[in-house]
N, C-alpha and C positions, 0 to 999 in steps of 0.2 A: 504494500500500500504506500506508493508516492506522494499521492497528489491527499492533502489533506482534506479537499472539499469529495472526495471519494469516501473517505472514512466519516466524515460528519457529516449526516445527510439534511436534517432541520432543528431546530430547536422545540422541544414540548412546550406548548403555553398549556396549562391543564389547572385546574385551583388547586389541586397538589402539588402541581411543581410551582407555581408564584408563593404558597407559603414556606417550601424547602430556601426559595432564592431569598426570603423575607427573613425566613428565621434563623440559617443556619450559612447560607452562603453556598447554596449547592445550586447547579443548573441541569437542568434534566435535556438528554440528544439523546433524536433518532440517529442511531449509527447504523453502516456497513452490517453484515450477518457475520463477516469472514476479520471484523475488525477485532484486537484483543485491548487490555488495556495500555499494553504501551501506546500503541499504534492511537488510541482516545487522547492518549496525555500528549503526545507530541501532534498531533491535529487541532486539538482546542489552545495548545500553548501557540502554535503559530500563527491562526487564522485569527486569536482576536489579543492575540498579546499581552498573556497573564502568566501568571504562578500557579502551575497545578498543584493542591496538595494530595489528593485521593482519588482516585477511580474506583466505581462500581459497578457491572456490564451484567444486566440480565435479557436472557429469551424470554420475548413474550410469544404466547404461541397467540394465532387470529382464530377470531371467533367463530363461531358455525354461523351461516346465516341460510336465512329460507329463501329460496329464490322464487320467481314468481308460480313456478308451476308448486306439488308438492314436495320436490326435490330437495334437499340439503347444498347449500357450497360451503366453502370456508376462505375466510377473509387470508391472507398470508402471513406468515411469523414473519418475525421482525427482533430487533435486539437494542435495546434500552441501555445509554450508558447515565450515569449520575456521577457528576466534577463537583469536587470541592473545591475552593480558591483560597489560596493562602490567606494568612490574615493581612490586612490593608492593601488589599487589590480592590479593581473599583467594581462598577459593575459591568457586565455585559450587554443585558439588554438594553 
């Protein structure tokens, strides 16, 4: 994984993740499937020019959904990272 904007796909706005950024200093990305946490800490240090302290990386798996007939689909997995920022780093958003 080269190019950083590979490994970090968007950032989560979610009421979970604005109280994590509020209370603790953590930002919630959609990453890459195939990204681990180095490859999170060296993408979010470059692309917005901070101090990583922590990495956290979970699969989320996609949900079943009803399609229009009575059939089952399912939405697609996806992989969740959560950065912590050093103390006195500013913000990102």
């Amino acid at each position: 994984m080269k190019n950083p904007y590979d490994v970090v796909r968007t950032i989560l706005v979610t009421e979970k993740a604005t109280e994590l950024v509020d209370d603790f200093n953590k930002y919630t990305f959609k990453v890459s499937p195939k990204a681990n946490k180095r490859d999170v800490r060296r993408a979010v240090e470059d692309i917005f020019d901070v101090t990583v302290a922590d990495v956290n990386v979970m699969n989320v798996r996609g949900k079943r959904k009803r399609l229009r007939s009575a059939k089952y689909g399912k939405r697609p997995d996806w992989k969740k990272a959560v950065v912590t920022l050093s103390e006195g780093e500013i913000d990102i958003l």
